[in-house]
N, C-alpha and C positions, 0 to 999 in steps of 0.2 A: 540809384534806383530812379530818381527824377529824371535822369536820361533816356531811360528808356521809355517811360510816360511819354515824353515828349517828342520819339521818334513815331511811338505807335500815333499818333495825334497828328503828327504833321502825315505822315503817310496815310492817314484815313482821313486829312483832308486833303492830298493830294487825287487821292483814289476818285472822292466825289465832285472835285473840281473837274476833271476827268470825264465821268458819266455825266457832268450837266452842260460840259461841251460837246460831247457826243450827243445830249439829246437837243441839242439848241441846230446841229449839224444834218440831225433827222430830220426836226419838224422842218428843215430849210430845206432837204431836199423832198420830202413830203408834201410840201406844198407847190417848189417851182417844178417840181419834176412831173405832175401830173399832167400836162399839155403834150409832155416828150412819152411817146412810146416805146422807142430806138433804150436802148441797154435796161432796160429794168431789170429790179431785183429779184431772183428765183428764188424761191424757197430753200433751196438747195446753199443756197449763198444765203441767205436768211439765214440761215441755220451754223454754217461755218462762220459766222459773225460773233454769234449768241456763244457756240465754243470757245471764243479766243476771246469775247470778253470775260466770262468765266474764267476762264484762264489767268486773265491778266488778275481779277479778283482773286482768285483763290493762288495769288504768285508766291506768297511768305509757305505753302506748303509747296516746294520746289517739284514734288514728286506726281501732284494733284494739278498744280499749275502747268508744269509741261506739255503732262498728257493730255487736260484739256487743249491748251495749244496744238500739240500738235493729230489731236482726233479735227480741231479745225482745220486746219492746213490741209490733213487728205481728205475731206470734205470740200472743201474749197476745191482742190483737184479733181475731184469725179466732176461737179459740175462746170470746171472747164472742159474737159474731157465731153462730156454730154452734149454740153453747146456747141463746140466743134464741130462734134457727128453729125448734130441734126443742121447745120449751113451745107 
């Protein structure tokens, strides 16, 4: 039984080591990135972001974790698709 404590513990502090590299990763391009105009982030891709990190959270339900995965993924694709069109 103490094994499993200790799996859930390490994988929820892996999970948050995780999101406080990803947001150490934000604020760095949130700050240097505002002088650059050239590729910013669409909404669109905002959003296919926000899916797959859900995703990657909610991974231990394999079934809820996929799909949000992969609801990002073709999210992700319409707005390659979109940006293409409109060059």
């Amino acid at each position: 039984m103490a094994t499993k404590e200790f799996k859930l513990n390490s994988s929820l502090a892996f999970i948050l080591l995780s999101l406080g590299v990803l947001l150490v990763v934000a604020i760095f391009v949130f700050f240097l990135g505002r002088n650059r105009t050239e590729n910013r982030l669409t909404p669109l891709a905002g959003l296919a972001f926000g899916f797959i990190l859900a995703g990657i959270l909610f991974g231990e339900a394999r079934l809820i974790g996929y799909s949000l995965m992969g609801v990002g993924v073709i999210v992700a694709l319409v707005d390659i698709l979109n940006r293409s069109k409109s060059k």
